[in-house]
N, C-alpha and C positions, 0 to 999 in steps of 0.2 A: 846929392842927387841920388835917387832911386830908380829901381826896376825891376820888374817882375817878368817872369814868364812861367809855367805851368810848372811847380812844382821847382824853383828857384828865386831865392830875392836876391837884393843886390843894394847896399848902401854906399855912398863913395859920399865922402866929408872933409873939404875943404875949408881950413882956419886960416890965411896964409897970414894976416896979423901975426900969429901967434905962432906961424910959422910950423904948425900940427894941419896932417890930413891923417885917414885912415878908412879904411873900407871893411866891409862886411859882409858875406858874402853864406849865405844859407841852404842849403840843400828842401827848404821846407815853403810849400804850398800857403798865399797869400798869409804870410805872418808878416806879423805887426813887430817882432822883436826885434830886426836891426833897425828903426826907427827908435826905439825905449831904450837901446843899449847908444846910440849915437848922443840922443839927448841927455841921458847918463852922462856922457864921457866928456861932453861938451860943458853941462854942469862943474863937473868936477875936477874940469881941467884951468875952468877960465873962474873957479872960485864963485858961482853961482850958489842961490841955495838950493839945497835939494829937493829934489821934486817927484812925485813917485810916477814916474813915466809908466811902468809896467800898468800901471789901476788906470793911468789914462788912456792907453789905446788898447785896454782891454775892456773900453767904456764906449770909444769909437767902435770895436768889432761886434761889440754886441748891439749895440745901435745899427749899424749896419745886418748884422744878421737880422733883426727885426723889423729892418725896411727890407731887406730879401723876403722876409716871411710873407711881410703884409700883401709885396706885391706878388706874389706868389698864389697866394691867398683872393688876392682879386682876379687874376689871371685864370684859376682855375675857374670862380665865382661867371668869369662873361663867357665858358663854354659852350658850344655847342654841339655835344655830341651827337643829337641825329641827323646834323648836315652829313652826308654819307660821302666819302671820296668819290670823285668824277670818273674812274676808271678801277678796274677789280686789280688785287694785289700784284698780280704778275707785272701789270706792266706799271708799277714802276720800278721793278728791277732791272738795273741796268747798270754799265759803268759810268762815273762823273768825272770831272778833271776841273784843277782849277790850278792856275801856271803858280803860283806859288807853295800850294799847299797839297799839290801831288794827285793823287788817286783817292776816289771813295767808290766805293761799290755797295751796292743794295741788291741785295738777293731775297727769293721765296725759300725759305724753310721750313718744312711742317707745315706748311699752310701760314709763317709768319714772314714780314721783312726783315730781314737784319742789315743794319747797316756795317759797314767794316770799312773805318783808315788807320793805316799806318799799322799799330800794334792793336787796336781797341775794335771790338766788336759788341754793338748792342742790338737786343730785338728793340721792333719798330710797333710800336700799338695806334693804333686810330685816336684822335683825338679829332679833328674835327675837318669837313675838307678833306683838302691836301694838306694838311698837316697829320705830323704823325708826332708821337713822344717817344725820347727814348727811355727806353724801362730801364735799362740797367746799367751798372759798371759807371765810368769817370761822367761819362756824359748824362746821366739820368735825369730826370727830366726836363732834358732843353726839348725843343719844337724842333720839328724838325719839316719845314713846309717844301712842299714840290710846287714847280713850276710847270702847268697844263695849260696849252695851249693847240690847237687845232687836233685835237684827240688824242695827244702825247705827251707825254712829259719831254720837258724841255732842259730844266735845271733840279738841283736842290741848293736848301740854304743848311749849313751845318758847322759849325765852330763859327759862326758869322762870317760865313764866307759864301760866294754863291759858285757855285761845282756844276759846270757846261756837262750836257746828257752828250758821250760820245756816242757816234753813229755806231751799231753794228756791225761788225767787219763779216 
């Protein structure tokens, strides 16, 4: 069994036949190596033949980086850049909340948005709507779309989450 989370993997491997488990555990951002080192071990523990695991899911990662591109690639391809946001920059600065995922805030700086959770802070660029891109740092270019509804932002969607506009105090 596997699992990921942002800059963590996590392999756990259970043989009980054979009476071997063993886990794996990495400090490193969607890699593929404790899956190549499992199937390694699992090979050459149960007398398989060898297999070069590492060329093989370094054949899935790049296949997959190359369907990130393509659709990347089409995404930017059906933009709309002169659809112009429904509302001028200020207001969608505001605080967001969303019960698992904490706090997000969007603020006017310079004349840009920046968004800011947790430790990360990126500027916010129009892309099309209420959508905006993030420019910079870990989050760079995810979409980053507001919810407008009766002349206000309402929500934002951001890590794929949807973050409720608090009211003003």
């Amino acid at each position: 069994h596997g699992g990921m989370i942002d800059g963590f993997r996590a392999q756990i491997t259970f043989l009980p036949e054979q009476k071997l488990g063993f886990a794996l555990l990495n400090n490193l951002h969607d890699t593929r190596m404790n899956m190549a080192v499992t199937n390694t071990l699992i090979d050459m523990y149960c007398g398989l033949a060898p297999r070069d695991w590492n060329a093989f899911f370094q054949k899935v990662a790049a296949d997959d980086e190359a369907m990130g591109a393509a659709a990347l690639a089409a995404r930017n391809a059906a933009r709309k850049p002169n659809v112009p946001p429904t509302l001028p920059p200020a207001d969608y600065a505001g605080t967001y909340v969303q019960a698992a995922y904490g706090t997000t805030t969007v603020a006017l700086e310079k004349g840009m948005l920046v968004l800011k959770w947790s430790s990360f802070a990126t500027p916010l660029e129009h892309w099309e709507g209420d959508t905006f891109r993030a420019k910079a740092g870990y989050f760079a270019d995810q979409l980053v779309p507001f919810a407008v509804a009766d002349g206000g932002v309402r929500a934002v969607r951001f890590v794929d989450q949807v973050f409720e506009r608090k009211a003003p105090e």
